[in-house]
C-alpha positions in Angstrom: -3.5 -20.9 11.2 -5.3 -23.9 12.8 -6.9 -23.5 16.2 -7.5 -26.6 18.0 -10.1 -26.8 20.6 -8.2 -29.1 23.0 -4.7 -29.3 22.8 -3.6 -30.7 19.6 -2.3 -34.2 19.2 1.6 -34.3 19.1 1.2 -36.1 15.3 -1.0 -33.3 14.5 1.5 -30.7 15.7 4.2 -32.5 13.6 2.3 -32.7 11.1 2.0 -28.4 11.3 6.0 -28.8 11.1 6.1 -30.8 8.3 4.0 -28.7 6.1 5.8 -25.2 7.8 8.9 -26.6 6.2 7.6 -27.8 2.9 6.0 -24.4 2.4 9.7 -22.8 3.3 11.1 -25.2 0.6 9.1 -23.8 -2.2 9.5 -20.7 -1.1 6.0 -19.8 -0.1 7.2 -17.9 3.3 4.5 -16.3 3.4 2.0 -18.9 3.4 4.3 -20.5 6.1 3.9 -17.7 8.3 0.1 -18.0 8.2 0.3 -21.4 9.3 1.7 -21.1 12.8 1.8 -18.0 15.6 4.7 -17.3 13.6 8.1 -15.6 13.6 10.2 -13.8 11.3 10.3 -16.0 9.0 13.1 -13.9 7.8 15.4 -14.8 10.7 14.3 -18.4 10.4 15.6 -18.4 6.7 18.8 -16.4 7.9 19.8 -18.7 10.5 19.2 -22.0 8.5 21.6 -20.5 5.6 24.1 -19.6 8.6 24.1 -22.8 9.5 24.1 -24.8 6.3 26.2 -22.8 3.6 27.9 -19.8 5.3 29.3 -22.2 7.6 30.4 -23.7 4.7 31.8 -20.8 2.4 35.7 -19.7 2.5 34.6 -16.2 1.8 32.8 -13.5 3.1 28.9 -13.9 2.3 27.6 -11.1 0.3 24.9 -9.3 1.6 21.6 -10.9 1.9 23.0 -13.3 -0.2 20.7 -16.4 1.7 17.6 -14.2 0.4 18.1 -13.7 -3.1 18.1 -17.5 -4.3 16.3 -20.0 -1.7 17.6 -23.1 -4.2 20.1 -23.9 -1.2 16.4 -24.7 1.0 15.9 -28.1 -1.4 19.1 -29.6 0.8 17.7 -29.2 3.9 15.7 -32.0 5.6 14.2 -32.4 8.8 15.7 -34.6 11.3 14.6 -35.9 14.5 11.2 -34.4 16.5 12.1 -33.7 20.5 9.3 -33.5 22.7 9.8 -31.9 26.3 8.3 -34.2 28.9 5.1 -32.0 29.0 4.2 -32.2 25.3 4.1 -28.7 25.3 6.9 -27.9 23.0 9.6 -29.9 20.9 12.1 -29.1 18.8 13.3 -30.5 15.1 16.8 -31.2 14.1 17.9 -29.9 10.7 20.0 -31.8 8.4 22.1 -30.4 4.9 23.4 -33.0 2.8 22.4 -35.6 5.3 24.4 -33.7 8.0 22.8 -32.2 11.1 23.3 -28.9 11.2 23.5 -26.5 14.6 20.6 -24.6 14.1 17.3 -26.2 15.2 13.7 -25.5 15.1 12.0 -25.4 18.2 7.7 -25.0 18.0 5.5 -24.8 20.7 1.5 -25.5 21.6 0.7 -22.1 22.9 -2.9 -21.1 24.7 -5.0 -18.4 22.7 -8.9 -17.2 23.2 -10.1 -19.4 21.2 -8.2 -23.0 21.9 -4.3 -23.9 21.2 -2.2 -22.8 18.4 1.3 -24.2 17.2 3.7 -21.0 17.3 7.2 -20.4 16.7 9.7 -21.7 15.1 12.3 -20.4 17.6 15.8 -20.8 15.9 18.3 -23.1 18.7 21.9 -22.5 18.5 
């Protein structure tokens, strides 16, 4: 997790969301928890699928189903960055098959000892 020792730039904090998603992509959640104040990345992956194929399914979703095969992360994309007026926290629209989805990804600069971090991603209904 990078620690800025000002607040960090909002392209560098974008940038942090960028590579948070890439990471969930190919499937490397754990290496995409270590790169923010992070989390379940669990839920994160959970809500996502919610969104983008159980909303989608005309049956009941087996159990864990969204876990076992993360393929269905490749049709994801991210949408458009909202900033709050203080720069302080923004969230990122999803899209599946060029559709935005409900479920957003909200990311915050948060204060620690040692400077700023990026944390989150909350998930936005």
């Amino acid at each position: 997790m990078k620690i800025w020792t000002e607040p960090p730039a909002k392209t560098d904090v974008e940038a942090v969301v960028h590579r948070y998603f890439s990471l969930l992509q190919e499937g490397k959640t754990t290496e995409a928890e270590q790169l923010v104040d992070h989390t379940s990345v669990k839920h994160v992956l959970k809500a996502l699928w919610s969104a983008a194929i159980g909303a989608s399914l005309d049956r009941e979703p087996a159990a864990g189903e969204w876990e076992r095969d993360l393929s269905w992360l490749a049709e994801l994309t991210l949408g458009n960055f909202a900033w709050n007026d203080s720069r302080s926290n923004l969230y990122v629209e999803i899209t599946f098959r060029e559709q935005t989805i409900e479920v957003a990804l909200g990311f915050w600069i948060k204060p620690v000892d040692d400077g700023w971090v990026v944390s989150g991603p909350s998930t936005l209904w």
